[in-house]
C-alpha positions as CSV (number, residue, x, y, z in Angstrom):
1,X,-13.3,-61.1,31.5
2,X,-12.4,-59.0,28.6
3,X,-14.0,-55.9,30.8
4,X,-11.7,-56.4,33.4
5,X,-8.5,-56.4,31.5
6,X,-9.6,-53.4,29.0
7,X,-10.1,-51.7,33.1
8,X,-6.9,-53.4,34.3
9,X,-4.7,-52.2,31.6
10,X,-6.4,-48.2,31.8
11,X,-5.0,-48.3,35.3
12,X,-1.7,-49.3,34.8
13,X,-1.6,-46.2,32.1
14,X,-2.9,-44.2,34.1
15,X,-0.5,-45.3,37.0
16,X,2.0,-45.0,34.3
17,X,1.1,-41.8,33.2
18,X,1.4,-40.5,37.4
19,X,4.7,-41.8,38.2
20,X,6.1,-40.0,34.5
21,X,4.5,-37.2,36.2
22,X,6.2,-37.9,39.8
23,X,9.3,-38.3,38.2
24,X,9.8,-35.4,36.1
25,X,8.7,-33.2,39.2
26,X,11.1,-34.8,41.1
27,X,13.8,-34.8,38.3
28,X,13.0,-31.2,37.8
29,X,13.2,-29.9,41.4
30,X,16.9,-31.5,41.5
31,X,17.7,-29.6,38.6
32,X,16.6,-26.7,39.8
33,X,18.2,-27.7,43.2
34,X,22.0,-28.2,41.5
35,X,21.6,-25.1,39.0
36,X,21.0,-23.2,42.2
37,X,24.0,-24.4,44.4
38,X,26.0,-24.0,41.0
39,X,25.0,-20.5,40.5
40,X,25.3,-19.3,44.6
41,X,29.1,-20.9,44.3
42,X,29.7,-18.8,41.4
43,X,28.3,-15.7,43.1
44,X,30.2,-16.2,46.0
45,X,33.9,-17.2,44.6
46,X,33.3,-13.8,41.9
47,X,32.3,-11.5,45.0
48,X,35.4,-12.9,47.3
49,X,37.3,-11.9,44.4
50,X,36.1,-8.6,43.8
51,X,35.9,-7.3,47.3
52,X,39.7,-8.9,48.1
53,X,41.2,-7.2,44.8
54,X,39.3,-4.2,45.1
55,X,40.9,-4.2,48.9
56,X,36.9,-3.8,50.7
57,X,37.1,-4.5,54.8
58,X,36.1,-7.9,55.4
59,X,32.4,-7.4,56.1
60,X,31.6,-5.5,53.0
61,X,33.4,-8.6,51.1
62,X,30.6,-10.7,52.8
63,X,28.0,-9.1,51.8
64,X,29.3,-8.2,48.4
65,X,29.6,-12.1,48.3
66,X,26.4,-12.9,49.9
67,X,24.6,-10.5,47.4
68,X,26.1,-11.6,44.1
69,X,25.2,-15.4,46.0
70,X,22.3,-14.7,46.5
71,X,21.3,-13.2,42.7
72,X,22.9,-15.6,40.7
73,X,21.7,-18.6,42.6
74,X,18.4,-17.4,42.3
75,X,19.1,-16.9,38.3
76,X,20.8,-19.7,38.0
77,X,17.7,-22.0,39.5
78,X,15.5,-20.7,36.9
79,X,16.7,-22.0,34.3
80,X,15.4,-25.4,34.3
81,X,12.1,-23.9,35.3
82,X,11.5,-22.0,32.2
83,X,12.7,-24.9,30.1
């Protein structure tokens, strides 16, 4: 009897242990997730700004936006990833 519940009790660690595990995958992948929408907004409001006050045609605004989007979502994201 006492060999079962020494077992029993290992696997609820061990469960334990896998859904700590789970859980900070999954709580890491959000923050990665948010950092990165936070960071692509940024990118995008500062490179509408810059291409409307520096007076660019509408399509090099885009992709001034899309670029600066683009890096500092991507910058942003790893953050929590080298944490």
């Amino acid at each position: 009897m006492l060999s079962t519940t020494v077992i029993d009790s290992m696997d609820s660690v061990s469960a334990a242990k896998t859904n700590f595990k789970d859980f900070m995958s999954d709580n890491l992948a959000l923050a990665a997730s948010l950092h990165c929408l936070a960071g692509c907004m940024i990118g995008e409001m500062i490179g509408v700004t810059i291409g409307t006050h520096a007076g660019f045609a509408p399509h090099a605004t885009v992709i001034l936006a899309s670029v600066l989007a683009f890096v500092s979502g991507y910058t942003a994201s790893i953050i929590p990833l080298v944490r």
